[in-house]
NUNU-62893 format. One record per residue (C-alpha): residue number from 1; x, y, z. Coordinates in steps of 0.25 Angstrom, whole numbers, plus 5000, padded with zeros to 4 digits. Example, Ala and Ser with C-alpha at 12.3 -4.5 7.8 and 13.67 -1.06 7.14 Angstrom:
<vonus>
+------+------+------+------+
| resi |   c1 |   c2 |   c3 |
+------+------+------+------+
|    1 | 5049 | 4982 | 5031 |
|    2 | 5055 | 4996 | 5029 |
+------+------+------+------+
</vonus>
This chain:
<vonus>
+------+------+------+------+
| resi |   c1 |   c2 |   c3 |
+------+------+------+------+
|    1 | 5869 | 4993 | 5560 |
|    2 | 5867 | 5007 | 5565 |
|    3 | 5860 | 5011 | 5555 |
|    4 | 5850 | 4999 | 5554 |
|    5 | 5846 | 5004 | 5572 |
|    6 | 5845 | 5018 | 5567 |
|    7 | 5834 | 5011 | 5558 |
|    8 | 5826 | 5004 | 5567 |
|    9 | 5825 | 5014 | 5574 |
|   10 | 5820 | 5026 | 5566 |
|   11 | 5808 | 5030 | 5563 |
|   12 | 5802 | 5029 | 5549 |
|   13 | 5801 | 5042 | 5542 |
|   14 | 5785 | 5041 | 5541 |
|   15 | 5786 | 5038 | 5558 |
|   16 | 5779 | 5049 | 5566 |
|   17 | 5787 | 5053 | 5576 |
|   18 | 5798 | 5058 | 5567 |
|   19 | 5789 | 5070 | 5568 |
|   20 | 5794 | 5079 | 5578 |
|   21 | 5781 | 5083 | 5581 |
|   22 | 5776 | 5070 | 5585 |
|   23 | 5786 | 5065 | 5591 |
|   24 | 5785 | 5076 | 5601 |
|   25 | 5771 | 5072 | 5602 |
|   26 | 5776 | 5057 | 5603 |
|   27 | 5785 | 5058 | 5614 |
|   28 | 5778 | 5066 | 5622 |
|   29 | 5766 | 5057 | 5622 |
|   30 | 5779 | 5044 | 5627 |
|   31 | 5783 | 5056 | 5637 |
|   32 | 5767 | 5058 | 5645 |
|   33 | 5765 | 5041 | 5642 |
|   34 | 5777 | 5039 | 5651 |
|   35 | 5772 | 5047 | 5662 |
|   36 | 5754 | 5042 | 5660 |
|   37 | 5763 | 5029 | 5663 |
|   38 | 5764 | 5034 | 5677 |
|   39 | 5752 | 5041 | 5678 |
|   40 | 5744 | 5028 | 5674 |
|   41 | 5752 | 5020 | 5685 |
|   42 | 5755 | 5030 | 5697 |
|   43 | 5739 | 5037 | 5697 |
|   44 | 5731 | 5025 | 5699 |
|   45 | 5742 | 5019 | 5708 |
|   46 | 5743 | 5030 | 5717 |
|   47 | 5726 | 5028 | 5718 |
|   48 | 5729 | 5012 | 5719 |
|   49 | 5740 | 5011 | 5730 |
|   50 | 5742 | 5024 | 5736 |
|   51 | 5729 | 5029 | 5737 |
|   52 | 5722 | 5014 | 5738 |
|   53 | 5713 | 5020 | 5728 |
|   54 | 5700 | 5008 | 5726 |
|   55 | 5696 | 5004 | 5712 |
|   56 | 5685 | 5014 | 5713 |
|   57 | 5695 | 5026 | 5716 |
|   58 | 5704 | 5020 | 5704 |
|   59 | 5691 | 5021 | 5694 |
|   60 | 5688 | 5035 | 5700 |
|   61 | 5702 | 5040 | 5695 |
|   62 | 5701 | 5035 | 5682 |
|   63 | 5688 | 5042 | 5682 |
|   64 | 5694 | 5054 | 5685 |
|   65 | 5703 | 5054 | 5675 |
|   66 | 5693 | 5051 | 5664 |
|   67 | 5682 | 5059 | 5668 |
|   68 | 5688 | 5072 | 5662 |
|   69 | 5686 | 5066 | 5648 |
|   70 | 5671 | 5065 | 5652 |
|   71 | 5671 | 5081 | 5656 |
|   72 | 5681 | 5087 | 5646 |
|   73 | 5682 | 5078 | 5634 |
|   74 | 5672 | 5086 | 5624 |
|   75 | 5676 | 5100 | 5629 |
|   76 | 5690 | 5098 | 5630 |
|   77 | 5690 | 5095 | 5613 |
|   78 | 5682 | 5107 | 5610 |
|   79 | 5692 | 5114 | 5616 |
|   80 | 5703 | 5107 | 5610 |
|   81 | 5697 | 5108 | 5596 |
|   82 | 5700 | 5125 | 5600 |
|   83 | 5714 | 5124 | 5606 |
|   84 | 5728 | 5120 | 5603 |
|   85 | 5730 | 5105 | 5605 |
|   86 | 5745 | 5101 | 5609 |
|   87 | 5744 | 5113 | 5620 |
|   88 | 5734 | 5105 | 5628 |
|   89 | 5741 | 5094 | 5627 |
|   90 | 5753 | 5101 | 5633 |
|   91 | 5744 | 5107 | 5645 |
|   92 | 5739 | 5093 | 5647 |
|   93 | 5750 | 5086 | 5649 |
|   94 | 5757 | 5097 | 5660 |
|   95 | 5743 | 5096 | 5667 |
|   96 | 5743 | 5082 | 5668 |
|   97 | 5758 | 5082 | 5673 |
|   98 | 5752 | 5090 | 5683 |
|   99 | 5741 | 5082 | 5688 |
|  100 | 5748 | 5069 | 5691 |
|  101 | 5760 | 5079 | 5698 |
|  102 | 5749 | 5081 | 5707 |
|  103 | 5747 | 5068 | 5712 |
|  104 | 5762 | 5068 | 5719 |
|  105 | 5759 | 5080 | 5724 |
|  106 | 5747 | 5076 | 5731 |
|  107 | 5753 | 5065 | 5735 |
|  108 | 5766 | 5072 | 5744 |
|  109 | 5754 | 5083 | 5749 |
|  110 | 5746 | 5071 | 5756 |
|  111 | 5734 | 5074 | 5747 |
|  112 | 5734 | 5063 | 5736 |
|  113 | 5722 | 5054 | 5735 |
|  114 | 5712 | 5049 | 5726 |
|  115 | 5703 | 5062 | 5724 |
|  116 | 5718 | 5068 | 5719 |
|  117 | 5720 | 5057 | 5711 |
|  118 | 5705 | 5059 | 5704 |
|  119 | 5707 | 5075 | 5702 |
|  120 | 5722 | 5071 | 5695 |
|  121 | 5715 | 5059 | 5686 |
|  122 | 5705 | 5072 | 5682 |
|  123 | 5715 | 5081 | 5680 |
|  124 | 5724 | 5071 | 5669 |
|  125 | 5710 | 5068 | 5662 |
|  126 | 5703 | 5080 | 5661 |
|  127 | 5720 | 5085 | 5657 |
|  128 | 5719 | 5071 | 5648 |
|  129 | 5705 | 5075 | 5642 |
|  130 | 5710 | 5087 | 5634 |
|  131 | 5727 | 5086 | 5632 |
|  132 | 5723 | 5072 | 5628 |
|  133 | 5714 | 5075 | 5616 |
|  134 | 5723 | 5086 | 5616 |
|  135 | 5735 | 5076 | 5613 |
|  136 | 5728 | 5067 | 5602 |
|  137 | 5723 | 5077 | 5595 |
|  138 | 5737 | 5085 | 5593 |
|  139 | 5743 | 5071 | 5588 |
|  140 | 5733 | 5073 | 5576 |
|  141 | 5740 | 5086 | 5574 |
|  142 | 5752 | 5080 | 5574 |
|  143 | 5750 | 5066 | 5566 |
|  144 | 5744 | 5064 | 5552 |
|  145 | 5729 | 5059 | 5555 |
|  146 | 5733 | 5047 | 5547 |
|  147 | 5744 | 5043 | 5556 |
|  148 | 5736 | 5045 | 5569 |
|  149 | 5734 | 5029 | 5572 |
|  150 | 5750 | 5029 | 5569 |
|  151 | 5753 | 5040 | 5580 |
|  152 | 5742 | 5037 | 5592 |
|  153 | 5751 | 5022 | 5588 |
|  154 | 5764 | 5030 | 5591 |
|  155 | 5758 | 5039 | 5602 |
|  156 | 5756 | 5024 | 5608 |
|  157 | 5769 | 5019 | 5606 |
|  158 | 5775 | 5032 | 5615 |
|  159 | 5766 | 5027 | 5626 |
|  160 | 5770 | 5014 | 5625 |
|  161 | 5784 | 5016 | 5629 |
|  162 | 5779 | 5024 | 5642 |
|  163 | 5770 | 5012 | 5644 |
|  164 | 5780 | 5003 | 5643 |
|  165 | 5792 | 5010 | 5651 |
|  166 | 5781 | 5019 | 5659 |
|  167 | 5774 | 5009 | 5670 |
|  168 | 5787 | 5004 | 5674 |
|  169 | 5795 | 5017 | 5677 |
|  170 | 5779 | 5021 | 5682 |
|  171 | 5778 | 5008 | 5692 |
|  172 | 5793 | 5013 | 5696 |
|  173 | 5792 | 5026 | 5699 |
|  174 | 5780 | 5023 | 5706 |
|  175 | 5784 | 5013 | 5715 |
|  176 | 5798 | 5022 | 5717 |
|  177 | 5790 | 5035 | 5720 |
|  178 | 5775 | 5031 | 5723 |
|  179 | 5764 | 5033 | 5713 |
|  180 | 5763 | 5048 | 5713 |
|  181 | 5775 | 5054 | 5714 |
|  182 | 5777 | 5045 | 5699 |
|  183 | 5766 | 5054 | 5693 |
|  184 | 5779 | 5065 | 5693 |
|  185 | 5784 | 5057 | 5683 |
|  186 | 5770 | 5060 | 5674 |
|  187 | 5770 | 5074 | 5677 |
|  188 | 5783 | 5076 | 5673 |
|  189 | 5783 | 5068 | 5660 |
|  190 | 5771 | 5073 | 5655 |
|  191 | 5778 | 5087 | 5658 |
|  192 | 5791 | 5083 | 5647 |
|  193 | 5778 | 5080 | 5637 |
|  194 | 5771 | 5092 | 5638 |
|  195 | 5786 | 5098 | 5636 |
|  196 | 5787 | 5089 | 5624 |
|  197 | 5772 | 5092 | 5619 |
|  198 | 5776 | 5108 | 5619 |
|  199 | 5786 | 5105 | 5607 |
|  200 | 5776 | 5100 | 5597 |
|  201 | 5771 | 5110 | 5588 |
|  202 | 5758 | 5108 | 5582 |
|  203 | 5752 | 5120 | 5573 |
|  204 | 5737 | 5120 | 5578 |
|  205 | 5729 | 5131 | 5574 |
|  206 | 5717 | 5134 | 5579 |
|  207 | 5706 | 5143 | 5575 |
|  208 | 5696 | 5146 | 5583 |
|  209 | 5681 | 5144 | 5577 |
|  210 | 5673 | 5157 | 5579 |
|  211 | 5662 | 5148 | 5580 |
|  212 | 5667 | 5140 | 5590 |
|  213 | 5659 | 5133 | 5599 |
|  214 | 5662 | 5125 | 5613 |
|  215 | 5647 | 5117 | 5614 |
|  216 | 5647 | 5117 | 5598 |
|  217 | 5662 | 5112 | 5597 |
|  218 | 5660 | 5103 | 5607 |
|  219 | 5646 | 5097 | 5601 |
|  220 | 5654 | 5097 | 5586 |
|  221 | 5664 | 5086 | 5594 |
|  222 | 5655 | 5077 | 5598 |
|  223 | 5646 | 5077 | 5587 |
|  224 | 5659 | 5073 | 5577 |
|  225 | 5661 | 5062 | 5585 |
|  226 | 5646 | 5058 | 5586 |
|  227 | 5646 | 5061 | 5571 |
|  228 | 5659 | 5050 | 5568 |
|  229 | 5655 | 5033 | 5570 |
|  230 | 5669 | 5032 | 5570 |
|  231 | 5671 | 5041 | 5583 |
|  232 | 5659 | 5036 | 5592 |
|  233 | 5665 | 5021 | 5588 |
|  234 | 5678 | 5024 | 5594 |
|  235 | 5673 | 5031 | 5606 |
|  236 | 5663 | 5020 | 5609 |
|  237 | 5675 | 5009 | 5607 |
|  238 | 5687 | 5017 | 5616 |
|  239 | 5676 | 5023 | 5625 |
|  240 | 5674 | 5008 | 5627 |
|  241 | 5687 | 5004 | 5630 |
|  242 | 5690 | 5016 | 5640 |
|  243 | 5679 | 5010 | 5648 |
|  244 | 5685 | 4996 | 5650 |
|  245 | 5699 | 5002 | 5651 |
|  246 | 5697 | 5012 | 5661 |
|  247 | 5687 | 4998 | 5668 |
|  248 | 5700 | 4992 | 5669 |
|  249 | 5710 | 5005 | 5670 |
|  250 | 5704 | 5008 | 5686 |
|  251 | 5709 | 4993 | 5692 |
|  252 | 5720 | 4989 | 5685 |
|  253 | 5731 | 4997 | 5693 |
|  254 | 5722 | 4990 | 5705 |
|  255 | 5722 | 4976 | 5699 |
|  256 | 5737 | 4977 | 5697 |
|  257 | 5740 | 4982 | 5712 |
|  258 | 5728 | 4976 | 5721 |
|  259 | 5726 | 4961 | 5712 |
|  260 | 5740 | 4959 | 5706 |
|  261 | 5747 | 4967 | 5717 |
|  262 | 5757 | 4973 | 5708 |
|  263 | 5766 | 4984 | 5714 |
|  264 | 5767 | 4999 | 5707 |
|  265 | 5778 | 4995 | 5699 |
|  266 | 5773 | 4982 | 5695 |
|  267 | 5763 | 4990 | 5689 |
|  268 | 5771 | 4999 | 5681 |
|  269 | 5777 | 4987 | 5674 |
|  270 | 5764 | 4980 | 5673 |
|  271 | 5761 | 4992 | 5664 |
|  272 | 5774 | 4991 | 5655 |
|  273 | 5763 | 4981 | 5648 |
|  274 | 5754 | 4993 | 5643 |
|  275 | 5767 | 4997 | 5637 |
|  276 | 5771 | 4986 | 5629 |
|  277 | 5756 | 4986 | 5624 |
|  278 | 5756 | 4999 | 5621 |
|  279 | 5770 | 4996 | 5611 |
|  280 | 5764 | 4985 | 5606 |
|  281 | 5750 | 4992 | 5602 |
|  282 | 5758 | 5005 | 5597 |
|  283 | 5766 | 4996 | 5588 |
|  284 | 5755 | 4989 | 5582 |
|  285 | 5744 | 4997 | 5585 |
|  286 | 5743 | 5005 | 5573 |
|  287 | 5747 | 4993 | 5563 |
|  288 | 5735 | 4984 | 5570 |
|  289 | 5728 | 4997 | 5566 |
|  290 | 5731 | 4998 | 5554 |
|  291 | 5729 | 4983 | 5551 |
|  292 | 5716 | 4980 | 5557 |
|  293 | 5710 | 4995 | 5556 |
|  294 | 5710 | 5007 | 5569 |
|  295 | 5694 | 5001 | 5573 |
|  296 | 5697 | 4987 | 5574 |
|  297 | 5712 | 4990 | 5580 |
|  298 | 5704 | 4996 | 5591 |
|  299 | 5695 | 4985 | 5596 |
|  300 | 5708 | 4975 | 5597 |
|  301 | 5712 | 4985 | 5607 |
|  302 | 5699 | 4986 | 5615 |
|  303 | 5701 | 4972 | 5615 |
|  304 | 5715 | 4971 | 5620 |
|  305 | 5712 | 4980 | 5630 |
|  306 | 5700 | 4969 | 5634 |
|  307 | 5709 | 4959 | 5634 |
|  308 | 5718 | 4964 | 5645 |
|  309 | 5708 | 4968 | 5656 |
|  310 | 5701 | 4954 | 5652 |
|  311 | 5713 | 4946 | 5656 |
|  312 | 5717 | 4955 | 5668 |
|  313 | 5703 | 4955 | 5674 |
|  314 | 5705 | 4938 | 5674 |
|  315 | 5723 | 4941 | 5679 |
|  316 | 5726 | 4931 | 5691 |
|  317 | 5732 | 4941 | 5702 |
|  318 | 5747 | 4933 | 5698 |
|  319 | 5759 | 4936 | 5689 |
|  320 | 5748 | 4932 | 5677 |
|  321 | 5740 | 4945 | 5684 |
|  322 | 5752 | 4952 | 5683 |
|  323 | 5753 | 4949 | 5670 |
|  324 | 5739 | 4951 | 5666 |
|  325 | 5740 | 4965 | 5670 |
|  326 | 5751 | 4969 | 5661 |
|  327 | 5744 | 4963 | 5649 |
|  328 | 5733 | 4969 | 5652 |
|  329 | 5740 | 4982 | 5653 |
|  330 | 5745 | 4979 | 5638 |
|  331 | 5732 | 4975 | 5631 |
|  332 | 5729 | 4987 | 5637 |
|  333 | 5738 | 4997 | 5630 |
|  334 | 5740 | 4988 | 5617 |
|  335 | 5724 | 4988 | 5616 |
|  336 | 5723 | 5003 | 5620 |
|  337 | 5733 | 5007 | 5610 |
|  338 | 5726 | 5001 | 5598 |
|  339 | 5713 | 5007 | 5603 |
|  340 | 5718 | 5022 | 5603 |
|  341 | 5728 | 5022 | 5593 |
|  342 | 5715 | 5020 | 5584 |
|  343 | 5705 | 5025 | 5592 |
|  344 | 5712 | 5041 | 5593 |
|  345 | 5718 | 5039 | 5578 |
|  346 | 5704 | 5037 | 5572 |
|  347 | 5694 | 5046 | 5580 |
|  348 | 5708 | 5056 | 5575 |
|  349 | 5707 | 5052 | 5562 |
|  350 | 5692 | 5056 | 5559 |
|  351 | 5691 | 5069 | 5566 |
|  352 | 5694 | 5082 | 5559 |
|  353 | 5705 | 5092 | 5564 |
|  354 | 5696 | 5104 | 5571 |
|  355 | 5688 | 5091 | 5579 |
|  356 | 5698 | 5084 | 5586 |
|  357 | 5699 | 5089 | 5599 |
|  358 | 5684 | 5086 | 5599 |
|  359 | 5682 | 5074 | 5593 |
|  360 | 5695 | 5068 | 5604 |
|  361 | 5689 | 5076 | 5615 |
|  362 | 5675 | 5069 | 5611 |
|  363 | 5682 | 5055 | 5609 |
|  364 | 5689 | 5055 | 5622 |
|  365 | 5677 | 5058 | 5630 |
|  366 | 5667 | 5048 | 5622 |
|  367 | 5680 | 5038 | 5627 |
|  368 | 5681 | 5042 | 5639 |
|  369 | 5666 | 5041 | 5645 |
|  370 | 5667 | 5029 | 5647 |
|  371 | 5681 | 5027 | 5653 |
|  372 | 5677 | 5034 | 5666 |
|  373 | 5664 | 5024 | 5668 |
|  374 | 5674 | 5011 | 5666 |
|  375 | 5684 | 5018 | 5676 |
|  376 | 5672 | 5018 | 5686 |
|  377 | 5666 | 5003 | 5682 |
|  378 | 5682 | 4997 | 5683 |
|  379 | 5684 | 5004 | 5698 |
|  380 | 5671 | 5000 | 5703 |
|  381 | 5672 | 4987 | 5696 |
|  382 | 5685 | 4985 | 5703 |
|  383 | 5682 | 4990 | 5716 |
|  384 | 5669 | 4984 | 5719 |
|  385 | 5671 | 4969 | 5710 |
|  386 | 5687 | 4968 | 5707 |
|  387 | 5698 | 4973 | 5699 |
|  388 | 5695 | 4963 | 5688 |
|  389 | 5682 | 4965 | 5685 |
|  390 | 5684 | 4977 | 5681 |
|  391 | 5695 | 4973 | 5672 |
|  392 | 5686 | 4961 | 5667 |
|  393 | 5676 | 4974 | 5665 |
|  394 | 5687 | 4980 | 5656 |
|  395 | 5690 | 4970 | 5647 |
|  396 | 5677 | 4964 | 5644 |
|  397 | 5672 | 4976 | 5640 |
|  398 | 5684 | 4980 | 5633 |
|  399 | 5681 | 4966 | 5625 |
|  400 | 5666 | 4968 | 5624 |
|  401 | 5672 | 4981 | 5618 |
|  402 | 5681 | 4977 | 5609 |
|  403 | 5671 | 4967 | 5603 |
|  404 | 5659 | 4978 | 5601 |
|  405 | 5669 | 4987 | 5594 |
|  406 | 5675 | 4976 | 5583 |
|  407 | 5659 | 4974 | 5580 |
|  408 | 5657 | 4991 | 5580 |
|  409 | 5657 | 4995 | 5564 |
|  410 | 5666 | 5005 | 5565 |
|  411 | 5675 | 5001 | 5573 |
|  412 | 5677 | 4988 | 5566 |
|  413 | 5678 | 4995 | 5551 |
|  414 | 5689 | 5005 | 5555 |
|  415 | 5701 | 4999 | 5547 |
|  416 | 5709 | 5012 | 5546 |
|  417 | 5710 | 5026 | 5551 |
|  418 | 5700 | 5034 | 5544 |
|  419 | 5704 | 5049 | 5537 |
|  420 | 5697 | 5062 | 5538 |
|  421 | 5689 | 5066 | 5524 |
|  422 | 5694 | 5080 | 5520 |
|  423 | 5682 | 5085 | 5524 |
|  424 | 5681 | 5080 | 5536 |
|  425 | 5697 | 5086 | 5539 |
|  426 | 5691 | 5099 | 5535 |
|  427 | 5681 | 5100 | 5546 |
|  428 | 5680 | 5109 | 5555 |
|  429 | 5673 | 5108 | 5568 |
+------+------+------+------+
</vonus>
């Protein structure tokens, strides 16, 4: 009997994370998930209810944390292709540890409010803009490229449980301590993962190019992606999706507060519904994937995603509200799971070693364009006409998406994760 629970639970000898290395990786990655579960709660919820922050306000933030993509995307992956990886992912995650630990201390000087709030959302994008390519880009060192849909599948799963267990213990904290002396509990989290990320040894050589160029380098990124269908098609498809969900991102902390007049906790556990999505699309994800193909896997979750701010823009301000708003929270992460785990695996997939701090760099910021717009459009939207129109705004458009991208070529006719010639493994760039 013993022995037949000491099989259930162990992993099979092919599993990732019986290597030490990413394992490391791995938990780190549960380790900051736990604390971007307070950070996504008690941030826009000190804007919302201690600083009665409008819907306008609430788009502004969101702004403000994507407009350092805009501004820094493309240099940052120059630089990047020319340094270590893993060390700025380190740096990144002790400065944004800092930046949220600033907003308690703001708060017991007397001088927190919403310009504060803008500088720190700044501050974790522009942190998020070069540690984030940073990160995806050292689990390509770390995993075989043929099992990269397999480990973005596993890297979900670790959020998952922070998804799940996070908005509770979040919504607690926050209604114990108030909204920003919970952003402590970031700090210091993400503090234990760049503890945890110093462990892994990854051997990087890099060998600077006497011909290297900044302008050049930085042109030779853009023109790979330019020069790759596959690349402009995603970046069209996600960039899409970053519209509509930063659209609906801005009011639903205000639809859940002002319209359904649910509490700080009551949020926190409305959130334990991204979890169990998140479980459920890490689960499945990568079989789904591998059954219908990474192109069409996408699309279904653009869909999803449309589905849910559909039905919470028509929510009757009840229990059915209520509950509205936690499955809306769950198409969410199930449909945001099956978009990445194939979206970052493929762009990966196609891109030679020398070129992929460029090419993510690149990727992110052709992505990300639009997210700053829809942030703008879903708070004036909600200010100025009401909360729900700029949820129905999301999930038509999310729909409308969804149904251009099954109909896009590309898209439709990727069936599996395509490889590198040896060619193309050989370039350097």
């Amino acid at each position: 009997m013993k022995k037949r629970i000491q099989n259930l639970f162990s992993l099979p000898d092919s599993d990732l994370l019986r290597d030490l290395v990413y394992r490391r990786l791995w938990t780190s990655i549960l380790i900051s998930s736990f604390g971007a579960q307070v950070t996504m709660l008690a941030l826009p919820l000190t804007a919302a209810i201690l600083l009665h922050a409008s819907a306008t306000q609430m788009g502004m933030l969101t702004f403000m944390e994507v407009l350092p993509f805009v501004l820094l995307s493309l240099p940052s992956g120059v630089i990047l292709d020319r340094v270590r990886k893993l060390p700025v992912y380190v740096i990144g995650e002790v400065m944004i540890s800092i930046s949220v630990a600033s907003v308690p201390l703001a708060w017991w000087l007397g001088y927190l409010n919403m310009g504060w709030l803008y500088v720190v959302g700044f501050m974790i994008g522009m942190v998020n803009t070069t540690a984030g390519s940073a990160s995806q880009i050292v689990l390509t060192q770390i995993v075989p490229r043929e099992r990269l849909v397999e480990a973005h599948a596993k890297n979900a799963l670790a959020t998952s449980g922070a998804e799940v267990a996070g908005p509770a213990t979040a919504g607690a904290l926050i209604k114990l301590l108030g909204a920003p002396i919970a952003l402590l509990a970031d700090a210091i989290l993400l503090l234990s993962s760049a503890l945890i990320l110093r462990g892994i040894h990854i051997d990087e050589v890099r060998k600077p190019r006497e011909d290297a160029h900044f302008w050049r380098d930085l042109k030779a990124g853009l023109s790979f992606v330019a020069n790759k269908p596959l690349l402009i098609a995603l970046a069209m498809t996600v960039g899409g999706w970053q519209l509509c969900y930063n659209a609906a991102l801005v009011v639903q902390i205000l639809f859940a507060t002002r319209e359904l007049g649910l509490s700080e906790q009551a949020v926190g556990l409305s959130y334990m519904g991204m979890g169990i999505g998140t479980i459920i699309a890490s689960v499945f994800g990568n079989r789904v994937s591998r059954d219908i193909g990474p192109g069409p896997c996408m699309v279904v979750g653009v869909a999803i995603c449309g589905l849910g701010w559909g039905l919470l823009a028509l929510a009757p301000t009840n229990n059915w509200g209520i509950a509205a708003f936690g499955f809306m929270l769950m198409c969410f992460s199930i449909g945001g799971v099956l978009i990445f785990i194939n979206f970052l695996g493929l762009r990966q997939a196609v891109t030679p070693e020398p070129m992929l701090g460029r090419m993510t760099s690149t990727m992110r910021w052709l992505i990300l364009i639009p997210a700053g717009p829809g942030a703008l459009i879903g708070g004036w939207l909600g200010e100025h006409i009401g909360l729900r129109y700029a949820l129905g705004f999301a999930g038509c458009g999310a729909l409308l998406l969804a149904l251009i991208a099954s109909r896009n070529p590309i898209i439709r006719s990727i069936t599996a994760l395509p490889r590198l010639s040896k060619q193309e493994e050989m370039q350097q760039a």
